[in-house]
LOLUMVEX-190615 format. One record per residue (C-alpha): x, y, z; chain; residue number from 1; residue in one letter. Coordinates in pm, 1 decimal, decimal comma. Layout:
! LOLUMVEX-190615
+----------+----------+----------+----+-----+----+
|       c1 |       c2 |       c3 | ch |   i | aa |
+----------+----------+----------+----+-----+----+
|        X |        Y |        Z |  A | NUM |  A |
...
+----------+----------+----------+----+-----+----+
END
This chain:
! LOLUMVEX-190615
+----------+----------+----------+----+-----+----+
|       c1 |       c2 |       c3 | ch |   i | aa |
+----------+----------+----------+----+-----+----+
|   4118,7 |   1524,4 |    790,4 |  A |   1 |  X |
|   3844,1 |   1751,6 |    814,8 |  A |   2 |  X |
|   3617,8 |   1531,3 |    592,7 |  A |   3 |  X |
|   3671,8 |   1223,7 |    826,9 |  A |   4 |  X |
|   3601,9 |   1487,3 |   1121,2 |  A |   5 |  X |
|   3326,4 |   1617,1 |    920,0 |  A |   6 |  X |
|   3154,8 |   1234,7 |    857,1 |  A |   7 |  X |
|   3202,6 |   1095,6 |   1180,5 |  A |   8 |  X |
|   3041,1 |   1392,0 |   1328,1 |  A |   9 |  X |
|   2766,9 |   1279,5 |   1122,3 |  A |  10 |  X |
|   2735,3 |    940,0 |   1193,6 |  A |  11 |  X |
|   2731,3 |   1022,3 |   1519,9 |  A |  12 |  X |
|   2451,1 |   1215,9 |   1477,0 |  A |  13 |  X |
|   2273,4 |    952,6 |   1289,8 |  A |  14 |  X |
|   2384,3 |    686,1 |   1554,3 |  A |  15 |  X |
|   2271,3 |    876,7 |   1813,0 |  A |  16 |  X |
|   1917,6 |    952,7 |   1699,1 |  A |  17 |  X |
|   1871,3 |    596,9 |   1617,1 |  A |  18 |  X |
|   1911,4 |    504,6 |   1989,6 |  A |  19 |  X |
|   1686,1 |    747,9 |   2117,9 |  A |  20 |  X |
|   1453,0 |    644,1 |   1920,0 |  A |  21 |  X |
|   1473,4 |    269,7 |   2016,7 |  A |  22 |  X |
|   1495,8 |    407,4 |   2364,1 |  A |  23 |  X |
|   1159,3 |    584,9 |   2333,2 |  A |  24 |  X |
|   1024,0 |    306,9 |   2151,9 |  A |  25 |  X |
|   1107,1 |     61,9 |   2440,4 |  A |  26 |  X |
|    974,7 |    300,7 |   2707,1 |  A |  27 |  X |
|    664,2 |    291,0 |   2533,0 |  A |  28 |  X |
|    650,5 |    -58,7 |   2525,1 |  A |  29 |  X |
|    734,6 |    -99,8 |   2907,7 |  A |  30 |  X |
|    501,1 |    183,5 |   2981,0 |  A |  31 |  X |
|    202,4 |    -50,1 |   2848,9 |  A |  32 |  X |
|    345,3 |   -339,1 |   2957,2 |  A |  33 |  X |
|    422,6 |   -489,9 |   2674,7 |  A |  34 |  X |
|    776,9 |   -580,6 |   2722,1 |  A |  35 |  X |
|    873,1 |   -927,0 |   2722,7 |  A |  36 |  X |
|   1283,8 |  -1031,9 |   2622,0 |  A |  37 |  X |
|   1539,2 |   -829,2 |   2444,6 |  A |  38 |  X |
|   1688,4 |  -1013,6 |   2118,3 |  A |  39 |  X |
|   2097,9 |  -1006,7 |   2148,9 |  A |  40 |  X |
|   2261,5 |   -879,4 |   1872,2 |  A |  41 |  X |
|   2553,1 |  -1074,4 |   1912,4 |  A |  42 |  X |
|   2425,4 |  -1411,4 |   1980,8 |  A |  43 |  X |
|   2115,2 |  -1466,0 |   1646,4 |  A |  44 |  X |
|   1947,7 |  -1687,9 |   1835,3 |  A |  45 |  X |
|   1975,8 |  -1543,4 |   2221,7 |  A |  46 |  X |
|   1746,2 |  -1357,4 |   2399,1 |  A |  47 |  X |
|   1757,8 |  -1198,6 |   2746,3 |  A |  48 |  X |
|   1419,2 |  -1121,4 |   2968,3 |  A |  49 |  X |
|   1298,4 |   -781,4 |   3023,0 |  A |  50 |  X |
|   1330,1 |   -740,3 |   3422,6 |  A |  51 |  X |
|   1154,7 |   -431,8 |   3529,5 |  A |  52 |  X |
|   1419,4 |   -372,4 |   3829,8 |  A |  53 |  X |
|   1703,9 |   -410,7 |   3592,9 |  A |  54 |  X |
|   1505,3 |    -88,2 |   3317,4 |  A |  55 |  X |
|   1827,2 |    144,5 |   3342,5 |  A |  56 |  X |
|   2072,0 |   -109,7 |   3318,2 |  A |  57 |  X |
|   1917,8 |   -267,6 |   2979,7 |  A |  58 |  X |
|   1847,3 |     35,5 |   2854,4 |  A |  59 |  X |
|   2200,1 |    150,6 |   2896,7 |  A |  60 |  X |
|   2327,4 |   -157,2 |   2723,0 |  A |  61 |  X |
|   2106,0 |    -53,4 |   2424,4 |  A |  62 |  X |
|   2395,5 |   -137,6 |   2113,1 |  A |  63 |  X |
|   2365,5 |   -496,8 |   2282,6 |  A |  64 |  X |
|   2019,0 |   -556,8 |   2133,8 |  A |  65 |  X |
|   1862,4 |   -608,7 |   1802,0 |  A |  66 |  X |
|   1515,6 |   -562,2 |   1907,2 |  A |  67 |  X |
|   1257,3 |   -685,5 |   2140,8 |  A |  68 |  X |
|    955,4 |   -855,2 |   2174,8 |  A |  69 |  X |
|    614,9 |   -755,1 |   2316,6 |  A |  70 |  X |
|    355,9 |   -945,8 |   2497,7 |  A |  71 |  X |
|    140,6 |  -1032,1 |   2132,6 |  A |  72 |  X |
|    416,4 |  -1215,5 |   1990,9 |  A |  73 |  X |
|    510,8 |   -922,2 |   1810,9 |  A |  74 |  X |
|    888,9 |   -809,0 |   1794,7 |  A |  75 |  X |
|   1082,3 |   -496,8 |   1693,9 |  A |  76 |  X |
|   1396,6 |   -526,2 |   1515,9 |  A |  77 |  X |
|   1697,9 |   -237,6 |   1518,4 |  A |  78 |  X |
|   1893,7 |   -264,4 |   1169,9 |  A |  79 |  X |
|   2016,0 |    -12,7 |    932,3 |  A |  80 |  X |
|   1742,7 |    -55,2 |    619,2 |  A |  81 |  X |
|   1507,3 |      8,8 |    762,0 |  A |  82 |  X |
|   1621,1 |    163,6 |   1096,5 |  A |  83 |  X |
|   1336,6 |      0,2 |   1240,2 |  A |  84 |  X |
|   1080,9 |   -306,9 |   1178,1 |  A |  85 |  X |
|    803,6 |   -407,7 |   1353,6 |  A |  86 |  X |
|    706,8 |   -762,8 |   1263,0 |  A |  87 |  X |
|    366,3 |   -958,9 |   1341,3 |  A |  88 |  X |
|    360,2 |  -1307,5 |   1468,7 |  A |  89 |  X |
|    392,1 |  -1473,6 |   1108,0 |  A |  90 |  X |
|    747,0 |  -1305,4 |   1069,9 |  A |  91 |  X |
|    612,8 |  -1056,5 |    822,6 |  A |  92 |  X |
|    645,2 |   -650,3 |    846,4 |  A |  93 |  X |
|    360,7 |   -479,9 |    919,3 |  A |  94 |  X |
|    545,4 |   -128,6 |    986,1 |  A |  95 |  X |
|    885,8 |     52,9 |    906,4 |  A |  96 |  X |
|   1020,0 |    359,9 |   1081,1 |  A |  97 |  X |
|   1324,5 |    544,6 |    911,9 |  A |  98 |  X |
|   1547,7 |    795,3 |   1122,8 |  A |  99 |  X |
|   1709,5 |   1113,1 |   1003,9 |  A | 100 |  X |
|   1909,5 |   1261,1 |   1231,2 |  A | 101 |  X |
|   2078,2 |   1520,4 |   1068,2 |  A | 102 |  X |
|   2004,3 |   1861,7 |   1126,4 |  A | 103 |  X |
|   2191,1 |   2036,2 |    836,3 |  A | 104 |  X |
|   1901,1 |   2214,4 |    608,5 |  A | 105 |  X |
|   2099,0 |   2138,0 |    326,7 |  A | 106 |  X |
|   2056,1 |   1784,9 |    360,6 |  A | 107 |  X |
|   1716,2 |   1703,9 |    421,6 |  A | 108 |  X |
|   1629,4 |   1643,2 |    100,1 |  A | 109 |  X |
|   1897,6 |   1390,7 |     53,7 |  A | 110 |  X |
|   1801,1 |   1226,9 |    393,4 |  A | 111 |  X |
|   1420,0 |   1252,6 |    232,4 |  A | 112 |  X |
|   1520,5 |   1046,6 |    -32,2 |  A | 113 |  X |
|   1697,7 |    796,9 |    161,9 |  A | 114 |  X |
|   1416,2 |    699,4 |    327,5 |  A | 115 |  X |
|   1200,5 |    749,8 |     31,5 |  A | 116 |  X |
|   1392,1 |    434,6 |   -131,0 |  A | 117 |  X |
|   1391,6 |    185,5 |    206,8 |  A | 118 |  X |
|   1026,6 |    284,1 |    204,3 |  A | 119 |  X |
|    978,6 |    162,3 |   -147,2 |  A | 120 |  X |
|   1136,0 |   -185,4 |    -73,8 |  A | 121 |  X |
|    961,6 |   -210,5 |    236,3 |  A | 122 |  X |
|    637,3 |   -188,3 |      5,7 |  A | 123 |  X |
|    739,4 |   -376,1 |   -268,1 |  A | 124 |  X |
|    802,3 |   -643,4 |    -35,2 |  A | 125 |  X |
|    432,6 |   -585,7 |    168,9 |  A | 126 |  X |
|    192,5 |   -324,0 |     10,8 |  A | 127 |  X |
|     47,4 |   -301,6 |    331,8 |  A | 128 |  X |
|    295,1 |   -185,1 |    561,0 |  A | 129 |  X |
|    311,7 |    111,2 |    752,2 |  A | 130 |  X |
|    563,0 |    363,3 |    681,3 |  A | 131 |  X |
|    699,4 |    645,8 |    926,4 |  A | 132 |  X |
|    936,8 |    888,1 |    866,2 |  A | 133 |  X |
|   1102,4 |   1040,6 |   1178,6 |  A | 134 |  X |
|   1381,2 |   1294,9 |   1122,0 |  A | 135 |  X |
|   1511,2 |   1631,3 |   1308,5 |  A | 136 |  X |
|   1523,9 |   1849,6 |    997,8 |  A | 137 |  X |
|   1195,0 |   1913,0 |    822,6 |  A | 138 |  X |
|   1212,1 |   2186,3 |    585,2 |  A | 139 |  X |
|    914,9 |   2322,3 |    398,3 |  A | 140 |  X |
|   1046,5 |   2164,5 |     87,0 |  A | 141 |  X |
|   1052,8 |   1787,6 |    251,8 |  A | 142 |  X |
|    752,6 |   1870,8 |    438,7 |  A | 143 |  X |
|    577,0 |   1967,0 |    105,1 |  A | 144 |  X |
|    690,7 |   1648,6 |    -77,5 |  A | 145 |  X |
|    636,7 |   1382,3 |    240,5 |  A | 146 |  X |
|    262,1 |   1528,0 |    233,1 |  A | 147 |  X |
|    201,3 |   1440,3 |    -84,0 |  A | 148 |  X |
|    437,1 |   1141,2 |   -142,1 |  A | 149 |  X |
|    230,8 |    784,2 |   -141,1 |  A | 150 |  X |
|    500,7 |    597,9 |     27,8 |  A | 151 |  X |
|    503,9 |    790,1 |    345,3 |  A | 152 |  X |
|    216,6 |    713,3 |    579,8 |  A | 153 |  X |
|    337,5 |    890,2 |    840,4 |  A | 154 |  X |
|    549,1 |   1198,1 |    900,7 |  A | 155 |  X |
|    722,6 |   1307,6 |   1279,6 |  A | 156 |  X |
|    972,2 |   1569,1 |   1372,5 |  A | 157 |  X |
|   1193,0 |   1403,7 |   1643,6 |  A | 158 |  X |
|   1344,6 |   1759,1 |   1765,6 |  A | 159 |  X |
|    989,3 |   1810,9 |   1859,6 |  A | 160 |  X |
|    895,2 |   1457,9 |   1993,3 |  A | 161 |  X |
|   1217,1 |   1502,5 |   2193,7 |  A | 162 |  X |
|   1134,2 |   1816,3 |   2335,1 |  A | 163 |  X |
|    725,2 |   1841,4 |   2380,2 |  A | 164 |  X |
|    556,9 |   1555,8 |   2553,1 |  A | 165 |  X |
|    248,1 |   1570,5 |   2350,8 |  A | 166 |  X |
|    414,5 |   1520,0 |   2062,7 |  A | 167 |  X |
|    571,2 |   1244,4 |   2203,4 |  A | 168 |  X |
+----------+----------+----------+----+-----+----+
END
């Protein structure tokens, strides 16, 4: 019993960092108006407009949506490999975020590698994509490897986006 405590502890962990991420990524997006529809997870095809006096209300129904799209015909897309894809116009990827929310030490390194290998695919499918790595443990170790590792682009410590505005 307490491994199945133990692991949905930690999915919840992971779950929950995952939607505050799309949330900040969507408050970005209406910040700059760029907002335009919501894509429904439930329904492939369906899509439901972004209505400024409605912001709390969408954003509360978050698990609803598997992305959005923004003004440029660009959309973001919530999934689990990657955790998050930003596609141009054409349909291709043109960046991948991955989010780690586990705070155990112990684990980075695992949670490292995890995103190391999503990474890879991501570039093996477009050697031009952007790749960001977003996680709430960073020890030295990761921190040493994601600086010199090829397939991260970029690095971000979500405790610290969470917490200081100009990190954010």
């Amino acid at each position: 019993t307490g491994a199945q405590i133990d692991g949905s502890w930690r999915n919840a962990i992971r779950d929950e960092a995952e939607k505050v991420v799309q949330k900040l990524l969507i408050k970005e997006a209406i910040d700059r108006s760029q907002l335009t529809a919501f894509l429904l997870r439930d329904n492939h095809s369906g899509v439901e407009r972004f209505d400024n006096g409605k912001i709390k209300e969408q954003l509360d129904r978050i698990k609803e949506f598997k992305g959005f799209t923004l003004k440029n015909k660009r959309s973001v897309l919530f999934s689990s490999e990657p955790d998050v894809s930003i596609l141009d116009k054409d349909g291709s990827t043109i960046a991948v975020i991955e989010v780690k929310g586990g705070t155990d030490p112990a684990g980075a390194l695992e949670r490292y590698g995890a995103a190391k290998k999503s990474f890879e695919e991501a570039l093996r499918q477009n050697k031009k994509v952007i790749t960001l790595f977003v996680a709430s443990c960073i020890t030295s170790e990761v921190e040493d490897r994601v600086k010199s590792d090829k397939t991260i682009q970029h690095y971000f410590n979500l405790t610290a986006i969470l917490t200081h505005e100009d990190k954010r």
